[in-house]
C-alpha positions as CSV (number, residue, x, y, z in Angstrom):
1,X,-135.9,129.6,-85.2
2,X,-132.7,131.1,-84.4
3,X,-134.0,133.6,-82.2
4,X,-135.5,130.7,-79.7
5,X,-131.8,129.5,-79.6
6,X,-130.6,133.5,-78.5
7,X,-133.4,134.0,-76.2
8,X,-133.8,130.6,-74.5
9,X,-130.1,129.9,-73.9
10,X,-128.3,126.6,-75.6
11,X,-127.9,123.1,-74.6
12,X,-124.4,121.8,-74.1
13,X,-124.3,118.1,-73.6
14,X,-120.6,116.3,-73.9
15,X,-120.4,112.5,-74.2
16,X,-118.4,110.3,-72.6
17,X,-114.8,112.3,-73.3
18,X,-111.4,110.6,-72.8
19,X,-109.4,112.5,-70.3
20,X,-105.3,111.6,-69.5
21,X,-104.0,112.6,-65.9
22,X,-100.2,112.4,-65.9
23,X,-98.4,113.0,-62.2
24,X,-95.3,114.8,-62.0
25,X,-94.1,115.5,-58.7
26,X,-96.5,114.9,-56.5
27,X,-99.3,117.5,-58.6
28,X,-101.2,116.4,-61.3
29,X,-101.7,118.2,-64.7
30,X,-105.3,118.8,-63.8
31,X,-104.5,120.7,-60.6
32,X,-102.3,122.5,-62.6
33,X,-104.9,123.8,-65.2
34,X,-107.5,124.4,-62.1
35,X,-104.6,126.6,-60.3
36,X,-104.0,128.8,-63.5
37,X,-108.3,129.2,-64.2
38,X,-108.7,130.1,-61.0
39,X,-106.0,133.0,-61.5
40,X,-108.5,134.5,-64.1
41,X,-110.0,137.8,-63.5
42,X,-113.3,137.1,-62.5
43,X,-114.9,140.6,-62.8
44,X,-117.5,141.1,-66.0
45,X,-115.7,142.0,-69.3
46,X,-115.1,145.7,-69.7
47,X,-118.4,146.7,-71.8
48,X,-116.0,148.4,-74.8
49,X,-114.7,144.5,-75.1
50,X,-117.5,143.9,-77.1
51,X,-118.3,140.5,-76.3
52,X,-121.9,139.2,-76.0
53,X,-123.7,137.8,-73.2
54,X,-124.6,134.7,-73.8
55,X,-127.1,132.2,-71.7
56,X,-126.4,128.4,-70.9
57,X,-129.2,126.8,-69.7
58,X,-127.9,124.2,-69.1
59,X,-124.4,121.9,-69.5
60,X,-123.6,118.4,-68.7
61,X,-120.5,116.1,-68.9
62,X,-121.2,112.3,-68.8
63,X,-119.8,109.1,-68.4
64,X,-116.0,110.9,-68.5
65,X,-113.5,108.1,-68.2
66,X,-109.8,109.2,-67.4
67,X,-106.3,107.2,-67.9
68,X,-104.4,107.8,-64.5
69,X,-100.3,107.4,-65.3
70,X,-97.6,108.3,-62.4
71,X,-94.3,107.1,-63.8
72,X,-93.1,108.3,-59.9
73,X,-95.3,106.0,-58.4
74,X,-95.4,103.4,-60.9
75,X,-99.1,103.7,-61.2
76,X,-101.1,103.2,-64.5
77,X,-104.9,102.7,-64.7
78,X,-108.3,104.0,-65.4
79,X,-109.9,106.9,-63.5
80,X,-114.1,107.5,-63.6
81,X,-115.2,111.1,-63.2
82,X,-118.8,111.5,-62.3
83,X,-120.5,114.1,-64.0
84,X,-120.6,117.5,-64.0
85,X,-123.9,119.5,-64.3
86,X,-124.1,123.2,-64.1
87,X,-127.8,125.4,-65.1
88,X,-128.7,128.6,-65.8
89,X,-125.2,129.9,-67.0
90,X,-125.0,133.9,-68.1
91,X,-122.3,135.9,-69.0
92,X,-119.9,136.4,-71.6
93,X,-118.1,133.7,-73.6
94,X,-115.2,133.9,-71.6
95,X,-117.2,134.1,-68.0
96,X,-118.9,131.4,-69.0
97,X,-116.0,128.9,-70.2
98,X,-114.5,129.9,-66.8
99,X,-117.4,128.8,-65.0
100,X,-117.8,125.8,-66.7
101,X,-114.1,124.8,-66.8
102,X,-113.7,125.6,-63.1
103,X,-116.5,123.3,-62.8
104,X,-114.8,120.3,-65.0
105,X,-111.0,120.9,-63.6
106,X,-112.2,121.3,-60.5
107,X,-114.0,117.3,-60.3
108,X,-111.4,115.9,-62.4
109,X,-108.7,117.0,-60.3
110,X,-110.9,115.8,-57.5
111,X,-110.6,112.4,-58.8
112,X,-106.8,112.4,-59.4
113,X,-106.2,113.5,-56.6
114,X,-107.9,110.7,-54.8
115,X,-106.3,108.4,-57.3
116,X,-102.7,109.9,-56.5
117,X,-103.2,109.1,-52.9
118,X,-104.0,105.5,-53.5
119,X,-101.3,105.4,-55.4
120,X,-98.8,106.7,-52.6
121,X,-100.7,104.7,-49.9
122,X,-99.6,101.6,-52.8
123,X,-96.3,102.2,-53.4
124,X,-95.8,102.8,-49.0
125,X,-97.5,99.4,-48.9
126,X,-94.7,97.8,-51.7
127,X,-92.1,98.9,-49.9
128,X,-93.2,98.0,-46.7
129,X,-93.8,94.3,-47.9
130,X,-90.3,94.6,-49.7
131,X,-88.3,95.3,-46.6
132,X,-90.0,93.0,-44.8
133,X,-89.4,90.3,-46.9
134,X,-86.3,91.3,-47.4
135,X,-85.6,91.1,-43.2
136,X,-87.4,87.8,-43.2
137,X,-85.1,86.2,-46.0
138,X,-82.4,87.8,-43.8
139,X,-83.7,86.0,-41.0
140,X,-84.7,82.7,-42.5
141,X,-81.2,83.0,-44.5
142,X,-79.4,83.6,-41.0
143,X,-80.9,80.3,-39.5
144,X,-80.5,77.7,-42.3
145,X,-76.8,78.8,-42.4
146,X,-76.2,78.0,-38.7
147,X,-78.6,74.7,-38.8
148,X,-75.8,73.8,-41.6
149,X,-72.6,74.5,-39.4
């Protein structure tokens, strides 16, 4: 029983997580996390490290569902992150958790940044609408004062 588990590799399945995505200055936490995985060495552990190699056969992330908050852009809502499927995964712990989180950070920060950009292309469209009301009350303002005169 337990050597099947070594030999054939495990199972990693992860239901629907709850994931937060805060923007701060234009970058979102997620793009953050990506940058600094991606900075990881990504030759093998030395062999004297002593850490096994392990197999994934395969890993899966469903049905992830993300709160989206930009207190910038005055944007608050709810995110949905398709999922991420990887097979046939070998290497060390730590080679493998890379993978696998470059993998995840890379499609949620996908879907931020997707929701960032609506979010600018909604706050442009607010204050677009605002000055032009704003002209038009100017306007409409302007005329009923000299209909009065």
């Amino acid at each position: 029983m337990g050597k099947s588990g070594c030999t054939e590799g495990a199972r990693v399945v992860i239901e629907k997580p709850e994931i937060f995505i805060e923007e701060q200055d234009g970058e979102t936490n997620f793009s953050k996390m990506l940058r600094e995985v991606e900075k990881m060495p990504t030759e093998p552990a030395e062999p004297a490290v002593g850490e096994p190699v392990i197999v994934v056969r395969y890993f899966r992330m469903n049905e992830s569902r993300a709160a989206f908050e930009s207190a910038s852009l005055d944007r608050y809502g709810d995110v949905e992150v398709d999922a991420v499927e990887l097979k046939d995964l070998r290497g060390t712990p730590t080679e493998v958790a890379k993978v696998i989180a470059a993998e995840v950070l890379t499609q949620i920060a996908a879907e931020a940044a997707t929701e960032l950009l609506k979010a600018q292309a909604s706050k442009k469209v607010q204050d677009l609408e605002e000055k032009v009301t704003d002209k038009l009350k100017g306007l409409l303002g302007g005329d009923e004062d000299s209909g009065d005169g």
